[in-house]
Phi, psi and omega in degrees: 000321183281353167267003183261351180268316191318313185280324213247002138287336162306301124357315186270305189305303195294266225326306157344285174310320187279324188309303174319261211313317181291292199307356186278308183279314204297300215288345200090040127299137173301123194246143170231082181266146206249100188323324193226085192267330186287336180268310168249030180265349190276343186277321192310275180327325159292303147355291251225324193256359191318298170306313177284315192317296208290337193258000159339295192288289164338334184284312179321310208278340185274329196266336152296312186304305199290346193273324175288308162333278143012286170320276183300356186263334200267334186299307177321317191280328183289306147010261175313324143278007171258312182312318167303317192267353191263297193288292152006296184281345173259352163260334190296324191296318158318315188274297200323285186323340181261337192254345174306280197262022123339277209305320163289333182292296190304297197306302190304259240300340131332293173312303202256020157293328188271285177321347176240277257248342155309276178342285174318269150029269196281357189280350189265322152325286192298325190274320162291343145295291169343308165314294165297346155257001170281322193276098138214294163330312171296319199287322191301301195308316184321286161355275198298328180307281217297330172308301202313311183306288201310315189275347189294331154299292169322306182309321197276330173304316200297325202296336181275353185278254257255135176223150202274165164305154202058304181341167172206136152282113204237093222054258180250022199206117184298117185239159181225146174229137189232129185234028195254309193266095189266117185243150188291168178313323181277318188290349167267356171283341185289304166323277172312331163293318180273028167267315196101051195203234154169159191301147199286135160226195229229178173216333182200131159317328176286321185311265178348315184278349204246007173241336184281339166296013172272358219242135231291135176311299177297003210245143182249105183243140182302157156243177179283350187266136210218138161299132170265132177277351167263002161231356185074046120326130178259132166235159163258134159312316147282325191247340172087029191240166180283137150332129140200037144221141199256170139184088160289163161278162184299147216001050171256174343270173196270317196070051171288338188170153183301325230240150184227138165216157216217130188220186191296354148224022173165188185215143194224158211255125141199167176358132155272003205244015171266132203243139231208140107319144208226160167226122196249148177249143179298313221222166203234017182257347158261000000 
């Protein structure tokens, strides 16, 4: 490349010179025209061109220099441009990432807005259904008490209609007195249930005096009246209320036994595991 800058300065330096040299003679100036320019031009000319010839190489070195300069400036941009495109490509990728999960955050929280708010929704459902089938329940459950009340009434007028075999009326209340069978205490309170009835307690004295001449002179019968041991209550067994009509016998009672038993003058406290003839009442309110 520095000899193609070379020749066409050269070239230019002669043409220059010749130029000079017309204008000179143009001018009235002493002129040295040269008979034998092919011969004697050549020292003239070397003379003249010598000194740019000599800055040739200085010329070479700077455009060398200047071409590497060149070089390294184009290496430096190039540099910078990948450091540009690098660093580019790690904010767009930054930013891509940021914007993803923008996008992912705005999904969940979206998702799970719909989702709580779903959530409310059927729980408010499941709970007014609940409701509603709690109050159906309750109504129903109202229902069967009262249905259960009205017949558990009903049951009870017929059973007061209707009196079981054996039973009698003995003042204002139907008693059965069993004078054939003797059994301990549990097993004839057991007996008067499958009668339909329970072991007897009293309601008035006169009730109490109109039952006792039924009763066999020699003969001993349970009652329905039973000791409680933890405060010495006397209770009837039907109705689960205190005992309160009496006729001990003289120094009774003893604490001879939990069971009061009863014969044609009176009554005395003993062993329930002792067999007995018994006496049962149809109803259960004394």
């Amino acid at each position: 490349m520095l000899r193609l800058i070379y020749f066409p300065m050269l070239l230019l330096i002669i043409l220059v010179s010749q130029g000079s040299v017309a204008k000179s003679e143009e001018n009235g100036r002493s002129t040295c025209l040269l008979q034998d320019p092919q011969n004697q031009c050549g020292d003239f000319c070397l003379s003249k061109i010598n000194p740019i010839i000599e800055l040739v190489p200085e010329t070479n070195s700077k455009l060398e220099r200047i071409h590497g300069e060149q070089q390294s400036i184009q290496m430096k941009l190039l540099a910078v441009q990948s450091k540009l495109e690098i660093s580019m490509q790690s904010k767009l990728d930054a930013q891509l990432l940021a914007v993803q999960k923008k996008l992912e955050d705005q999904n969940t929280a979206l998702f799970k807005s719909f989702e709580e708010r779903f959530e409310t929704k059927v729980e408010a459902q499941l709970k007014e259904l609940q409701n509603k089938a709690e109050n159906q329940l309750m109504a129903l459950a109202n229902q069967l008490s009262a249905l259960q009340k009205t017949l558990f009434e009903t049951l009870s007028t017929i059973n007061s209609k209707i009196i079981p075999p054996k039973f009698e009326l003995i003042g204002s209340r139907h008693f059965y007195i069993e004078n054939n069978i003797v059994q301990s205490w549990d097993k004839a309170a057991e007996t008067c249930r499958a009668m339909g009835g329970y072991l007897a307690a009293f309601k008035t004295q006169e009730e109490l005096a109109a039952i006792m001449p039924k009763l066999d002179s020699l003969s001993w019968y349970w009652t329905g009246i039973k000791h409680l041991k933890e405060d010495g209550t006397f209770i009837s067994t039907a109705s689960g209320k205190p005992a309160t009509i009496f006729r001990w016998k003289k120094g009774e009672p003893n604490n001879s036994g939990a069971c009061v038993e009863l014969d044609k003058w009176g009554m005395r406290d003993i062993r329930c595991s002792f067999g007995r003839y018994f006496i049962c009442q149809l109803d259960n309110e004394t």
